[in-house]
C-alpha positions in Angstrom: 41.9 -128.2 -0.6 42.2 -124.6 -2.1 45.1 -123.1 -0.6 46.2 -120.0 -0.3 50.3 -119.5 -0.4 51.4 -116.1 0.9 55.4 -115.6 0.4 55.0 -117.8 -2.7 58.1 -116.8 -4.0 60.5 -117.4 -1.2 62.9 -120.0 0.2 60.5 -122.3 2.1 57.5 -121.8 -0.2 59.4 -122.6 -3.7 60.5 -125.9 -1.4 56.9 -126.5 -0.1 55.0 -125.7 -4.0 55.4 -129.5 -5.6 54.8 -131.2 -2.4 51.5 -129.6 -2.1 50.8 -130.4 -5.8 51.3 -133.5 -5.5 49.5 -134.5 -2.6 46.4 -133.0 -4.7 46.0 -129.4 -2.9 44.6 -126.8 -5.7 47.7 -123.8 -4.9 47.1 -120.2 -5.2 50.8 -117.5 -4.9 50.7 -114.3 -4.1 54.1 -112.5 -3.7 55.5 -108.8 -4.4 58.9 -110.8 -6.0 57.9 -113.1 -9.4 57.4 -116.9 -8.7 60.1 -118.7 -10.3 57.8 -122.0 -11.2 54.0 -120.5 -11.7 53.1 -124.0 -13.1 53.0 -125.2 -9.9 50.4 -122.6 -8.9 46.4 -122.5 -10.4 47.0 -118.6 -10.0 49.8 -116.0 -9.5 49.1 -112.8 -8.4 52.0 -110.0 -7.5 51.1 -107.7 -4.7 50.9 -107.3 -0.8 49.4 -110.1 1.3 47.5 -107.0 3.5 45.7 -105.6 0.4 42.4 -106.5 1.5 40.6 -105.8 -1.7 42.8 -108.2 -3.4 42.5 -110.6 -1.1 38.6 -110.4 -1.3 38.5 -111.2 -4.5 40.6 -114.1 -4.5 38.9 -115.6 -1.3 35.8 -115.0 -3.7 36.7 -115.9 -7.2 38.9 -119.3 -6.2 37.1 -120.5 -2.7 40.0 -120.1 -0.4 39.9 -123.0 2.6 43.3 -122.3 3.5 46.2 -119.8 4.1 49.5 -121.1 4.3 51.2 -117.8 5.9 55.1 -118.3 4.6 56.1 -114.7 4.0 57.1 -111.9 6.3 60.2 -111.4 7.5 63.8 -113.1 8.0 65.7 -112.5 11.2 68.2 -109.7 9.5 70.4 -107.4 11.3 69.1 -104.4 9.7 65.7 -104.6 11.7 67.3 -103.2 14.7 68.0 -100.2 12.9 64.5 -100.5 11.2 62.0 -101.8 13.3 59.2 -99.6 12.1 59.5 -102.0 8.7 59.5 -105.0 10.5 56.5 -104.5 12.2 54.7 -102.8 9.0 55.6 -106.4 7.4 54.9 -108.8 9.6 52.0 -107.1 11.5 50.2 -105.3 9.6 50.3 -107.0 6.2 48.8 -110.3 8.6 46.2 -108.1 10.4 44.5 -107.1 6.9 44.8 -110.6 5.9 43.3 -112.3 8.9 40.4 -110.0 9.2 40.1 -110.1 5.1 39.8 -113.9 5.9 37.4 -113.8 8.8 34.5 -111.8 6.5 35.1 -114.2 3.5 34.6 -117.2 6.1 38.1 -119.0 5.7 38.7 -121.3 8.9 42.1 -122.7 8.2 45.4 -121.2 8.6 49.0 -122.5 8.8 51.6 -119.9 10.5 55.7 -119.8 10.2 56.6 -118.3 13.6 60.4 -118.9 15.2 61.6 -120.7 18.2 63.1 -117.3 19.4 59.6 -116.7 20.8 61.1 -118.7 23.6 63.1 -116.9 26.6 66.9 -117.6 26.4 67.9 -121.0 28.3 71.4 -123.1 28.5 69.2 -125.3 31.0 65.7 -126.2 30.2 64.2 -127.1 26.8 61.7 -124.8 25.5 58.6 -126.7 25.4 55.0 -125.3 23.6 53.4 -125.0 27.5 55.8 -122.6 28.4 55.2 -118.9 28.2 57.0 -117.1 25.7 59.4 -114.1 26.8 61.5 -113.3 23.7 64.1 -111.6 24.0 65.2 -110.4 20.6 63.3 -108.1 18.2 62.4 -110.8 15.7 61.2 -112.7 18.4 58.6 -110.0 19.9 57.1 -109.5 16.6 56.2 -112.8 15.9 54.9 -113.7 19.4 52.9 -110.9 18.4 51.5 -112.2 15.1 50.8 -116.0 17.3 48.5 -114.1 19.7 46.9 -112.0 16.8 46.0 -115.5 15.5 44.4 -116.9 18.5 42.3 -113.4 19.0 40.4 -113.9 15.4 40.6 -117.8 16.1 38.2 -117.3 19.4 36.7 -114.2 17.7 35.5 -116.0 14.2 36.2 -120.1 15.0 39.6 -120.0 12.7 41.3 -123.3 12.9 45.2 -122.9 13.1 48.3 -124.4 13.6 51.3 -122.2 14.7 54.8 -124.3 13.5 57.6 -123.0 15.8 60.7 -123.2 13.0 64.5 -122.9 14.2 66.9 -121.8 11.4 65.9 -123.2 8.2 68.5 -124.7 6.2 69.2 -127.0 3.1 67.7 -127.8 -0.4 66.2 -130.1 -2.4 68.1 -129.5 -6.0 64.4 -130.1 -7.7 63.2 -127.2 -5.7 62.6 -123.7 -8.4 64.6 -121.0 -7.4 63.4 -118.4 -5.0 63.2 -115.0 -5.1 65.9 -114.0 -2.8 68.0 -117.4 -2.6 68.6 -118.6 0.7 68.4 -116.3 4.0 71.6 -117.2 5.6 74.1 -118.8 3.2 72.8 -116.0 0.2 74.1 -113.6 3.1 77.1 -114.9 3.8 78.1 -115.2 -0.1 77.3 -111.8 -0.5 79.6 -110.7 2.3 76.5 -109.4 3.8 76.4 -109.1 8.2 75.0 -112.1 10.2 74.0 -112.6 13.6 76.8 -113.9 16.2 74.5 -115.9 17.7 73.9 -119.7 18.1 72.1 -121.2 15.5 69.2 -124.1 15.9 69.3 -125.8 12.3 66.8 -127.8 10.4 66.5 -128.9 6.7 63.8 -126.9 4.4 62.6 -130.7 3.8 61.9 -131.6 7.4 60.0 -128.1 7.7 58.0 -128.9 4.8 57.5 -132.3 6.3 55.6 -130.4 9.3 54.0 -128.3 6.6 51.9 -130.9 5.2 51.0 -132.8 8.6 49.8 -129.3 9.9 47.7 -129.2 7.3 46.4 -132.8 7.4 45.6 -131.8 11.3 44.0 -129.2 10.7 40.8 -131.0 9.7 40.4 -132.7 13.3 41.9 -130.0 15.7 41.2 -126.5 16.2 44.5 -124.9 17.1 47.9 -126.4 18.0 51.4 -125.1 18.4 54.9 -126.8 17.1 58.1 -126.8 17.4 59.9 -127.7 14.5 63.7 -127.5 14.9 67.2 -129.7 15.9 67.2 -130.4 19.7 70.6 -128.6 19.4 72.3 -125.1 18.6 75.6 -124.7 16.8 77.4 -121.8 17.9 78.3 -118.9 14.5 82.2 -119.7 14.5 81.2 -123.5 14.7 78.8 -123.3 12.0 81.3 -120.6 10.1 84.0 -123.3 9.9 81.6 -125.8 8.8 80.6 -124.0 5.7 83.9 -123.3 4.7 85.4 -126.7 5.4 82.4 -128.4 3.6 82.3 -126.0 0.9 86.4 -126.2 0.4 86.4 -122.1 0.3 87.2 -119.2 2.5 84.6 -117.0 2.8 85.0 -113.6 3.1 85.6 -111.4 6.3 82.3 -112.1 7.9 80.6 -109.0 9.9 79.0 -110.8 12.4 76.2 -108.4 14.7 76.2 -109.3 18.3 72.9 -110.6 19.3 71.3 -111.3 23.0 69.7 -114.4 21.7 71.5 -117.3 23.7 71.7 -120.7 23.3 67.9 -122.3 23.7 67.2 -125.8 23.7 64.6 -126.6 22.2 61.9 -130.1 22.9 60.0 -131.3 20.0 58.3 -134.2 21.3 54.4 -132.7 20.9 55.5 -132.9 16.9 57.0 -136.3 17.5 54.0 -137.4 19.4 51.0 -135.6 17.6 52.0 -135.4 14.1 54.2 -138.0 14.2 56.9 -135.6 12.7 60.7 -136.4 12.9 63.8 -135.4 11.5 65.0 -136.6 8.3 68.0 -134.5 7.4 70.1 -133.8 10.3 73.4 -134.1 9.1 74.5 -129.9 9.4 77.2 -131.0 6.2 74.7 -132.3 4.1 72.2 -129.1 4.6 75.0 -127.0 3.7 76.1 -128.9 0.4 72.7 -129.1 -0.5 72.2 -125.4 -0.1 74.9 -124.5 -1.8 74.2 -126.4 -4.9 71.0 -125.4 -5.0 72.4 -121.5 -5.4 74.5 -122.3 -7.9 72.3 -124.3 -10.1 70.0 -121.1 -10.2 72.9 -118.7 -10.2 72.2 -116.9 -6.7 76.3 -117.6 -5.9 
């Protein structure tokens, strides 16, 4: 299948690149940061996923059957102060895209959303039936982006598959570097503020896991939405202690933002069930070493 790969050059994407090489998927990138590995790609191009004219031309020139949607936004602190940004990347950059791929005929589309779509709980786990009621910035604007989605899939027959990610952690050493290293640790390194909220971890390798059975559903269903996350959150001094205990370091005074995300648990039997997805990596340690040497083996710590 021809796929499209927006956000080639970040985190999950340089993770995701080889496995969909090797399972025989013909990969197009386009990113505004370089691609660290273009072998793995048939094409590069470097610009804006919303410019519709380029986009045109490469649903025309390579016969685009896919888009893997892996770029817009990470859940930074700054975006409270910026929203208008946020929103400029992540809605309107997919906007152009979807309607780019609706007049070039492209039915299939994979799309990286968040769990925080879901309304805080301590007591129920968030399951796919319920209605979303975010409660956090990030949250809003990609509950946004899902129903975007399912107006130009009952508008022009797109088939999609929405994966519902928690806080994506880990690395496989083989993986290329990305652009920006990794969201959370690269943060933390860099003395840089975090969230003080709980955190819902899962391993880049069990996301990319989903990745490829989304994409293998795609050509018997017509839209489906996943969660794809630990059943569990770990709370930021929890998870603060962990990295520096694992990693055998202090870190740095840590500004940590408050956040009115609370702790949501989160059910991820319909991925069990219908893509027959499970966790592989759950061990937090391990996702954190693993991280961690991945950095430093492409110098981003």
């Amino acid at each position: 299948m021809n796929i499209l790969m927006t956000g080639a050059a970040g985190y999950i994407a340089t993770h995701c690149a080889k496995r969909l090489r090797s399972a025989e998927h013909t990969l197009f990138g386009i990113d505004f940061f370089p691609i660290s590995d273009p072998t793995l790609f048939e094409k590069t191009y470097r610009g804006d996923a919303g410019n519709q004219f380029l986009l045109k031309q490469i649903f025309q020139d390579h016969g685009i059957e896919c888009i893997l949607y892996t770029s817009g936004s990470n859940d930074f602190p700054n975006w409270a102060q910026d929203p208008a940004k946020l929103y400029s990347n992540d809605l309107f950059g997919l906007l152009f895209l979807l309607a780019a791929a609706a007049e070039k005929n492209v039915k299939k589309f994979v799309y990286l959303s968040t769990t925080q779509v879901y309304a805080p709980s301590v007591h129920v786990r968030a399951r796919e039936d319920l209605t979303p009621y975010p409660s956090t910035t990030f949250g809003k604007v990609k509950y946004a982006a899902e129903f975007m989605i399912s107006a130009f899939a009952e508008a022009h027959g797109l088939r999609y598959v929405i994966l519902r990610l928690g806080d994506v952690l880990g690395a496989n050493p083989m993986a290329p570097a990305s652009a920006l290293g990794h969201p959370l640790l690269s943060r933390l390194f860099q003395a840089e503020p975090i969230y003080d909220r709980p955190y819902a971890f899962v391993h880049v390798e069990d996301v990319v896991q989903a990745i490829m059975l989304a994409l293998a559903s795609l050509n018997h269903k017509e839209h489906s939405i996943y969660n794809i996350t630990a059943p569990e959150v770990t709370p930021c001094p929890e998870f603060l202690e962990k990295v520096a205990t694992v990693l055998h370091q202090s870190l740095a005074e840590v500004k940590k933002v408050p956040n009115n995300h609370a702790p949501t648990r989160i059910d991820t039997y319909r991925a069990q069930r219908e893509l027959n997805w499970h966790l592989q990596y759950p061990d937090l340690d391990y996702m954190i070493s693993s991280t961690s040497d991945w950095l430093q083996h492409h110098g981003k710590r």
